[in-house]
C-alpha positions, 0 to 999 in steps of 0.5 A: 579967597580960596586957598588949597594948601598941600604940604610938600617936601617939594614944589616948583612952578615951571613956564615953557620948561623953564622953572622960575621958582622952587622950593624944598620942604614947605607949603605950596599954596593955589591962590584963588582971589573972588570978585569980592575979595579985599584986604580983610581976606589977605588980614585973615588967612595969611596968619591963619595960614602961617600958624597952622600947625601941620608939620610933624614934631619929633613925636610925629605929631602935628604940632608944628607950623611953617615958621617952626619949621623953617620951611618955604612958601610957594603962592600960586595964582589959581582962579579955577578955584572959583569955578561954579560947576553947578549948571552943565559941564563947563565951568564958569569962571564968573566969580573969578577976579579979573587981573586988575583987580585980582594982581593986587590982592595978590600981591599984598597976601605975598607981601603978608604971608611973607611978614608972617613967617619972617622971610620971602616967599616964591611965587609963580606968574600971575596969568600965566601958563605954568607947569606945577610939580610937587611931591606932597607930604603926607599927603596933607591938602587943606582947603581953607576960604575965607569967606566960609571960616570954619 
């Protein structure tokens, strides 16, 4: 799994000018899931992510994580996130999961990432075209995979 976390005061994802979930200050997360992908992944970066501490204290340091600060999660399926840009201009998708196999995984990182801070996270529509608009904080953009843990 491959996840861009931005830090956000706020997030919402839109499909055909309709938003269906928004969020204020918090985290939006793009959500790539690879063929390879299980639920160890989900078992790693779901805690991983809900304590990381990138929220700034009243110091401004960063110190704090989401659950300290009692923001919001938006999850965002992204398969672009495994595009393979080695050979030629156009990417390949390849190692992308397909939705069978991908909703699930899905699913169940909402379902852990929501354990871990306490409270429901928003989410987009998995598959469909959505519009994302969002004012990053900072900005802080951390991209994190589980299959390279740094």
């Amino acid at each position: 799994m491959r996840v861009v976390i931005q830090r956000v005061r706020s997030a919402s994802v839109s499909i055909d000018e309709q938003v269906i979930s928004s969020i204020g200050q918090g985290l939006l997360i793009l959500l790539g899931i690879e063929h390879d992908d299980d639920t160890s992944d989900v078992e790693w970066l779901a805690p991983k992510i809900a304590g990381m501490r990138i929220f700034s204290d009243p110091d401004g340091k960063m110190n704090l994580d989401i659950r300290e600060l009692g923001g919001d999660i938006l999850v965002v399926s992204q398969f672009t996130l495994h595009a393979a840009t080695k050979k030629g201009n156009r990417p390949s998708f390849i190692r992308a999961a397909r939705p069978e196999y991908a909703i699930p995984l899905y699913e169940n990182f909402n379902e852990r990432i929501s354990g871990e801070i306490g409270r429901p996270v928003f989410t987009g529509k998995f598959g469909a075209m959505m519009d994302i608009a969002l004012v990053n904080d900072g900005p802080v953009t951390i991209i994190v995979d589980s299959k390279n843990r740094e």
